[in-house]
C-alpha positions in Angstrom: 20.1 29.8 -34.4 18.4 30.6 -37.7 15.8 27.8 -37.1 15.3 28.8 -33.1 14.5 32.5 -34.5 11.8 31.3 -37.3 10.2 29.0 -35.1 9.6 31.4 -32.1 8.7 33.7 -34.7 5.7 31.4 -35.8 4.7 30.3 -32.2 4.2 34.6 -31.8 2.6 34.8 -34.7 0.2 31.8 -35.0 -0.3 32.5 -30.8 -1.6 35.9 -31.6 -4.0 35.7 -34.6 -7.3 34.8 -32.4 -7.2 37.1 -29.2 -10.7 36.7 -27.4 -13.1 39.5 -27.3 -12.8 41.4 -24.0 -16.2 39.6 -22.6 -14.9 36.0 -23.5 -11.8 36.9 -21.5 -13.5 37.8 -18.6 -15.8 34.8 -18.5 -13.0 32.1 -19.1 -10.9 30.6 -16.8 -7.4 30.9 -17.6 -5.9 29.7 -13.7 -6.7 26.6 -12.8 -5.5 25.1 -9.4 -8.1 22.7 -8.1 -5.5 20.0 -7.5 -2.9 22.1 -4.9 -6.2 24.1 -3.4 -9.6 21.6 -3.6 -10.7 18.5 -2.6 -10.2 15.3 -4.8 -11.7 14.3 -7.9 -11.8 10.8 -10.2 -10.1 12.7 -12.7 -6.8 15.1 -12.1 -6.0 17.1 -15.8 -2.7 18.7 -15.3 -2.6 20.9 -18.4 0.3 23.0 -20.1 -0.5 26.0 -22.0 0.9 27.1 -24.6 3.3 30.1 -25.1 2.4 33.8 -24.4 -1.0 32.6 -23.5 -2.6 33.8 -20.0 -2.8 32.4 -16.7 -1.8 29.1 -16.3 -4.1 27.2 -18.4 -4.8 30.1 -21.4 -7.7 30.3 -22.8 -7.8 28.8 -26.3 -7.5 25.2 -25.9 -7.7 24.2 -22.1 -11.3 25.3 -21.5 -13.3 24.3 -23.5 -11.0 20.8 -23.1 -12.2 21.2 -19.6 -15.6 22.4 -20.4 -16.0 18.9 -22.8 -15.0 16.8 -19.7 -17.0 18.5 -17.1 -20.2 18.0 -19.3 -19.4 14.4 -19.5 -18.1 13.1 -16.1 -19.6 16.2 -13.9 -17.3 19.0 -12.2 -17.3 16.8 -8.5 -15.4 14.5 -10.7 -13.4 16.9 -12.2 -10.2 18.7 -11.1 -8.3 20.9 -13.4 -4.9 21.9 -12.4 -2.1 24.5 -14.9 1.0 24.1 -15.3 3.0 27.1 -14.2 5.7 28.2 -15.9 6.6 31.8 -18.4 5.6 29.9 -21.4 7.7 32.0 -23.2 8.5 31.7 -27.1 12.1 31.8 -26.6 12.1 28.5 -24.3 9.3 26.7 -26.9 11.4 27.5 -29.3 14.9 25.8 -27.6 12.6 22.6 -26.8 10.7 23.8 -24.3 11.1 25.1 -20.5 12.7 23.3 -18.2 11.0 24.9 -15.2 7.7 24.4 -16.4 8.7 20.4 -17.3 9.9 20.4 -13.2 6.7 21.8 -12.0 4.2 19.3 -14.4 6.6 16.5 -12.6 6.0 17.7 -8.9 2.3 18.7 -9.8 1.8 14.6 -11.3 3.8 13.4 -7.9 1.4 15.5 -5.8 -1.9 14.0 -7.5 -0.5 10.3 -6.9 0.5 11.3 -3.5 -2.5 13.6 -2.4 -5.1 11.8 -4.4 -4.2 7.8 -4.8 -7.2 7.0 -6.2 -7.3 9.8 -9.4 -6.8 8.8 -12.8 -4.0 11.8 -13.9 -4.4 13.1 -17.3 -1.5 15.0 -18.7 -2.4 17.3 -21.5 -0.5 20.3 -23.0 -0.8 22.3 -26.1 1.8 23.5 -28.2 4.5 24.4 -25.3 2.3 22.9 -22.8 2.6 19.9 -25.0 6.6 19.9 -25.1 6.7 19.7 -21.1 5.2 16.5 -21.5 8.0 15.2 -23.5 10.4 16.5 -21.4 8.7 15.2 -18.3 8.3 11.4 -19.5 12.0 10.3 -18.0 10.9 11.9 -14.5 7.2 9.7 -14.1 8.1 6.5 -13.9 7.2 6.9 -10.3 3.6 8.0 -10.9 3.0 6.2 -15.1 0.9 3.8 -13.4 -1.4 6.6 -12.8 -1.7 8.1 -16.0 -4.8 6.8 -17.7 -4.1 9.3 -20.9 -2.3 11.8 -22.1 -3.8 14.8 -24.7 -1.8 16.8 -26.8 -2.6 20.0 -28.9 -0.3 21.3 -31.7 2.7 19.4 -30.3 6.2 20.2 -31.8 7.4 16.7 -31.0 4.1 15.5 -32.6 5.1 11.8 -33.4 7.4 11.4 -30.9 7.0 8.9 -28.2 7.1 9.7 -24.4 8.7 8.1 -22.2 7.1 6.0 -19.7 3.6 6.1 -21.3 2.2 4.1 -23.5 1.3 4.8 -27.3 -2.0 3.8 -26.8 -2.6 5.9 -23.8 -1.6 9.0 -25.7 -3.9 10.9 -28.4 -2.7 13.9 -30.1 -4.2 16.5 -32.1 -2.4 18.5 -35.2 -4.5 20.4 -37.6 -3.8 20.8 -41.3 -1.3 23.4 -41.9 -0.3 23.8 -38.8 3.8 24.1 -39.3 4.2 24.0 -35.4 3.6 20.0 -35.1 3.7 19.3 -38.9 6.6 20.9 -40.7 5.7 18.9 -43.9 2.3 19.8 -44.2 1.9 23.6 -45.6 1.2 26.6 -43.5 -2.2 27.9 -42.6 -1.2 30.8 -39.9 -5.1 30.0 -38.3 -4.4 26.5 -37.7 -2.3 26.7 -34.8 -5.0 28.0 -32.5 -8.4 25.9 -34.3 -7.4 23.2 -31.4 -10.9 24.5 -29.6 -12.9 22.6 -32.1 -10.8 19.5 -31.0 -12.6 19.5 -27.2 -15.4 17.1 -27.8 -13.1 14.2 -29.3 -10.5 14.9 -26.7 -12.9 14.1 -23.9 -13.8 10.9 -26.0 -10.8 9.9 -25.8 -9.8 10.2 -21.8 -13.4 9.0 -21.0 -12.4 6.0 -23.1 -9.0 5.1 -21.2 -10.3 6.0 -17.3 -12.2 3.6 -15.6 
């Protein structure tokens, strides 16, 4: 219990250091659904945000992981999907939420289904990144779709996931950041530097899809 209260407490605090000026708000995305409302794309991202963060995509690490990928493959090959879900610090902080781990299963199911020919990319941060975890048992129906997997701030950073393979998977955990490295100091700005990260996390996909 002591543990499940310190750790939501740094997911609220580390979550709400960076809040984006009132004109950055209005020109990001944070609600993605091209997947269950648009046409088909080459590449399907079905991200999880992380907790108390808007939308269902937020707005510190998914666009401008979106925006790094667009400028790379172009936005007709491009379709961004969130994960939705409360993204709440109490289920983060019990190992993440299990209605939010159903819904990235059904929305990976519906890509394969909808869109045979997509390369999926499953990508989360911090909370987001949990759901991935707790999805892997439930894909082995659609892992032969997944050309990568991206991960922001994970708590189970380290950890593999089930039905994907190590080398599909790249994940990203800043110095000091206590929420995916609980060994490595505590900078309370770490958690949400993951922005910076966009660039090499489109490298990476680019580099597994075909």
């Amino acid at each position: 219990m002591k543990y499940t209260i310190v750790f939501s407490s740094l997911l609220a605090l580390t979550s709400a250091l960076v809040p984006l000026p009132i004109e950055e708000r209005q020109a990001v995305q944070v609600s993605r659904n091209d997947l269950t409302t648009g046409a088909c794309r080459r590449v399907t991202v079905i991200f999880g945000r992380g907790s108390g963060q808007p939308g269902n995509v937020g707005s510190i690490v998914g666009p401008p992981f979106f925006d790094a990928l667009v400028s790379r493959l172009g936005a007709s090959n491009v379709a961004i999907q969130g994960v939705n879900y409360p993204a709440s610090y109490e289920e983060a902080a019990a190992g993440g939420s299990k209605e939010g781990t159903a819904n990235l299963v059904s929305f990976a199911q519906l890509a394969s289904s909808k869109c045979p020919n997509t390369q999926i990319i499953l990508s989360g941060y911090s909370q987001g990144a949990q759901l991935i975890h707790l999805a892997g048992p439930s894909l082995t129906s659609v892992a032969s779709k997944i050309a990568a997997v991206v991960v922001f701030g994970d708590p189970y950073n380290n950890q593999a996931i089930s039905n994907i393979s190590p080398s599909k998977v790249r994940s990203f955990c800043a110095n000091g950041d206590f929420i995916c490295n609980r060994n490595g100091g505590f900078d309370p700005n770490a958690h949400t530097s993951y922005g910076k990260n966009a660039a090499e996390a489109a490298a990476f996909v680019l580099s597994k899809i075909t």
